[in-house]
N, C-alpha and C positions, 0 to 999 in steps of 0.2 A: 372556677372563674379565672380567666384569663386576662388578665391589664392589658392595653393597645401597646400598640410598639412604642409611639408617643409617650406614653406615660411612665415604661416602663424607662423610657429616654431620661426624661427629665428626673426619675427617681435615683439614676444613675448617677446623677453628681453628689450630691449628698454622700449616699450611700458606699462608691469608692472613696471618700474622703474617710471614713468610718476607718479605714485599716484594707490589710492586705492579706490575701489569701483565701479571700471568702469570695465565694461566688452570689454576692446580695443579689440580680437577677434572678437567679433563681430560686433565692430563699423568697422575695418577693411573690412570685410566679407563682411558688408553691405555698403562699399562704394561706389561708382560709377567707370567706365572704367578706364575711366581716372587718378583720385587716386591711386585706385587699377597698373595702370600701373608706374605710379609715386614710390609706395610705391616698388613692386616688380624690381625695378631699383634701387633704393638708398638700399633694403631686397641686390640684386645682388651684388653692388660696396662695400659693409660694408664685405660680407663673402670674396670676392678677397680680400681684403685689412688686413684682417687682417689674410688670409694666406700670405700676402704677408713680414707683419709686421713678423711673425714669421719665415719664412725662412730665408729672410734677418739677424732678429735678429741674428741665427743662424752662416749665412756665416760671417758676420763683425764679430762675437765672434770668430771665429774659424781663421780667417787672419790676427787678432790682435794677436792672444794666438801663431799662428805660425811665424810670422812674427817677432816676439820678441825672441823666441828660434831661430829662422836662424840666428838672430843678433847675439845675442850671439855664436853662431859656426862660425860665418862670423869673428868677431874680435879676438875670440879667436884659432882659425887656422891656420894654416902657410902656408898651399898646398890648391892651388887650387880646385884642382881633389875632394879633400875632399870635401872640402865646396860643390863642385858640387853635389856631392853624396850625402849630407845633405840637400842640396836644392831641390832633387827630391824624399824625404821622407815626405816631407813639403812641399807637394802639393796645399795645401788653401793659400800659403803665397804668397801676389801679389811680394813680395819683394824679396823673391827666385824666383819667376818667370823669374823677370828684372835682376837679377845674372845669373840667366839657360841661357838668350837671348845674356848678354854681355859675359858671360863666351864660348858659342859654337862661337861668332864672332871672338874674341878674339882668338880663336883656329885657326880657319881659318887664320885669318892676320899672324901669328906664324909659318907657316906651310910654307911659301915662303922662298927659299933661301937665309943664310946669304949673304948680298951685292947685291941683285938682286934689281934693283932700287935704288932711293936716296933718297934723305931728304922730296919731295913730297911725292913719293909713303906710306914713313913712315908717314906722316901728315893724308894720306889718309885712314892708317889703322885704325887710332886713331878716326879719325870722322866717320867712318864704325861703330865700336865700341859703340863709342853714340849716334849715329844714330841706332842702335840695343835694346840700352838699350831706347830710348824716344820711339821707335815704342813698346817695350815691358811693358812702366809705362802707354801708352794710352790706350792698347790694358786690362791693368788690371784694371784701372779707369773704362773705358767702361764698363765690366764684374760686376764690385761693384756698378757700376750705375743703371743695367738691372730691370725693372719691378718699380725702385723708384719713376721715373716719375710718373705710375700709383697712388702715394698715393697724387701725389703733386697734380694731377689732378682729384681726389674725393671730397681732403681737399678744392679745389676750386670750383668746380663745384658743392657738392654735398648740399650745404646750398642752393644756389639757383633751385635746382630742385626741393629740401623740399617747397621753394617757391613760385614755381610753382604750386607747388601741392596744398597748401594751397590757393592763390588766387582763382585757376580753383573750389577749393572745396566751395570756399566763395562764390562765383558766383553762382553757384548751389544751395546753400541755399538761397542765396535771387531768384533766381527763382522762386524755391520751395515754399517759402516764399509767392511770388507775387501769385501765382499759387493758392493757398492754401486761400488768403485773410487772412491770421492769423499772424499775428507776436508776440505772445507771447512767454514767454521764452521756454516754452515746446517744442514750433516747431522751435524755433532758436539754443536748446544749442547742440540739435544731430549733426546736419547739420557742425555746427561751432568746434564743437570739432571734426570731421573727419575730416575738413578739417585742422586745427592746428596738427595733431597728423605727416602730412607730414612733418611739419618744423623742428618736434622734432625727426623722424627718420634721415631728413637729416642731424641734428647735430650730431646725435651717429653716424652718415656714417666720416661725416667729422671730428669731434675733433681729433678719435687715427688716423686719419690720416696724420692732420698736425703735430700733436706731431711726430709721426714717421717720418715723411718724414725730420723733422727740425733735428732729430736725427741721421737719417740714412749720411743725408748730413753733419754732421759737421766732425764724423768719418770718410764716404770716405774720406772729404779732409785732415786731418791726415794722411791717411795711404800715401793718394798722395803725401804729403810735404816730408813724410819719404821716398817714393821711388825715387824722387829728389834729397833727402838730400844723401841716399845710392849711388845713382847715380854720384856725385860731388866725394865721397868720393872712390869708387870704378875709377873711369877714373883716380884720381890721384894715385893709387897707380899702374894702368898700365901703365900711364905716364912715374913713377919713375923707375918699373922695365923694360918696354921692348919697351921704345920708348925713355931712356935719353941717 
């Protein structure tokens, strides 16, 4: 079996980073099925992963940068309406999001006749309301969450498939080995360096991916804490105006 040109592309960085004088293409090339399908899995999860690292980058950069101007028009405002209308120019910010959800519930509850019900039904607008803004902090968690999984489970999985790869390749050499009656270094260092070179692709699959994944996780929960902490902050000030 022969790997695509692509593949054998992408194996290429890794793999000259390993040292000099070795022609890894070709130890590649000429690996066996199983390696080769090894290598073309950890080749597969490294290029996901690290589109995955860069979109991501991206969206947390872009829901921090706006989520801190919304704050800003949020405290410095005085009319609702506004702030809403500032909220929905600032589309990446999960935290204008959770304002858009408590802000249109909030409309609704306001919208019932003065004195129509009593002290309940006023209790009940109010937990509508938070109960709007928590289905709207999970629903944006979710969203910041989406595809992270995938690095946490490369960063874990993807050393021990290198592993695999490596054992199944070391097995094969001593086959080969046995096979051959010869165990001198000439016939042992091919065999054993194609099968080490899976351990070392699995490591570049998995290092940026725990880095990322340990990253991407400490900022969602940030943003999380802050749409809680808005959350707190936003209920009390509809407490103060249109439920004291």
């Amino acid at each position: 079996m022969i790997l695509p040109a692509p593949v054998l592309a992408a194996l290429a960085v890794p793999l000259a980073a390993a040292g000099d004088g070795i022609d890894y293409i070709e130890v590649v090339s000429n690996a066996g099925l199983a390696s080769q399908a090894v290598l073309l899995l950890l080749a597969t999860a490294s290029a996901v992963s690290w589109a995955i690292i860069a979109k991501k980058w991206l969206q947390l950069r872009r829901a921090q940068s706006e989520s801190a101007r919304f704050l800003a028009v949020f405290w410095q405002s005085k009319r609702l309406d506004a702030i809403y209308q500032a909220a929905e120019q600032l589309g990446a910010s999960p935290i204008g999001a959770v304002f858009r959800a408590g802000y249109v519930e909030l409309s609704k509850v306001t919208q019932r006749k003065e004195g129509e019900g009593g002290m309940s039904e006023q209790l009940g607008g109010i937990e509508n309301v938070e109960r709007a803004l928590k289905r709207a902090a999970s629903a944006e968690v979710t969203a910041l969450e989406r595809r992270v999984s995938f690095l946490g489970t490369t960063a874990s999985a993807a050393p021990f498939v290198g592993l695999f790869g490596t054992v199944w390749g070391i097995m094969r050499a001593f086959h080969d080995i046995y096979r051959m009656g010869n165990a001198n270094l000439a016939t042992v260092a091919r065999p054993i360096s194609e099968a080490l070179i899976a351990t070392a692709v699995g490591l570049f699959a998995a290092i940026p991916a725990v880095v990322a994944y340990n990253a991407f996780a400490s900022r969602i929960r940030v943003l999380d804490g802050e749409m809680q902490n808005f959350s707190a902050d936003f209920l009390n000030i509809v407490r103060r105006h249109f439920f004291s």
